[in-house]
C-alpha positions in Angstrom: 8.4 32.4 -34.3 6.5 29.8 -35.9 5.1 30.8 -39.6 1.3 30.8 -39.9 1.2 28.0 -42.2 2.6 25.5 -40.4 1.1 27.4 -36.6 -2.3 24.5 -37.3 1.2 21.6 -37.2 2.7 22.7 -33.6 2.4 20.2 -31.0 5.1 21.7 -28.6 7.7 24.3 -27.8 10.3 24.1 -25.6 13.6 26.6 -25.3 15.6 25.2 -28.2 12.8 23.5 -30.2 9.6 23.1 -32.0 7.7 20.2 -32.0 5.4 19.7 -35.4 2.9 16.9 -36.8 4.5 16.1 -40.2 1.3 16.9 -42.3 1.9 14.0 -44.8 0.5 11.1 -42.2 0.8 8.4 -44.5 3.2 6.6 -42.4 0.5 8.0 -38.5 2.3 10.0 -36.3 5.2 11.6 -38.2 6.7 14.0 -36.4 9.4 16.2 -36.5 11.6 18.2 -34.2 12.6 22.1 -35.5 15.7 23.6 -34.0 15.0 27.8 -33.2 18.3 29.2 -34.5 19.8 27.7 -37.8 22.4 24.4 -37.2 24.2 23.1 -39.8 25.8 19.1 -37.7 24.1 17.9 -34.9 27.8 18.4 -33.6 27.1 21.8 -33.1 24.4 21.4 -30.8 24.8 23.3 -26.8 24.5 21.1 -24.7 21.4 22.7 -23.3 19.7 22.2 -26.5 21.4 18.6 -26.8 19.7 17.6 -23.5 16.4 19.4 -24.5 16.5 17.5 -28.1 16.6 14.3 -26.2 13.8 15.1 -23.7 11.3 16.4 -26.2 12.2 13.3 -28.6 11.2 11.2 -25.0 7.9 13.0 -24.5 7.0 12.6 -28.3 8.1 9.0 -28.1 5.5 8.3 -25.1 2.7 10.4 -26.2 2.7 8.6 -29.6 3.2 5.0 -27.8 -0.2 5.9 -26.2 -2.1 7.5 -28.9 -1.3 4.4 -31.5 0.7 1.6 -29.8 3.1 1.3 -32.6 5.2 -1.7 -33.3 8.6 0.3 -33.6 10.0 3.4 -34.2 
């Protein structure tokens, strides 16, 4: 459940993950992906939530290619 504070932040949920806007936008479309059960390595990913980490990280990828044309990543 996502806490009210950040709630305004969300930009997608999926199974395994959150998707927020990073409120500081000083560098524009900082984003972040939040993980719904506690992980301490990347190494100890599923890999349902490994493929769902890379697919979500895809969708953000495009939608912020289209929304700001950025240079790089």
């Amino acid at each position: 459940m996502v806490s009210p504070e950040y709630a305004e932040f969300l930009l997608g949920k999926g199974t395994h993950w959150d998707v927020f806007l990073y409120a500081n936008q000083s560098c524009l479309g900082n984003i972040y992906l939040w993980p719904h059960r506690t992980i301490e390595s990347l190494r100890d990913l599923t890999p349902e939530e490994t493929e769902e980490f890379i697919r979500m990280g895809k969708r953000a990828m495009e939608a912020l290619r289209t929304l700001f044309a950025p240079d790089s990543f």
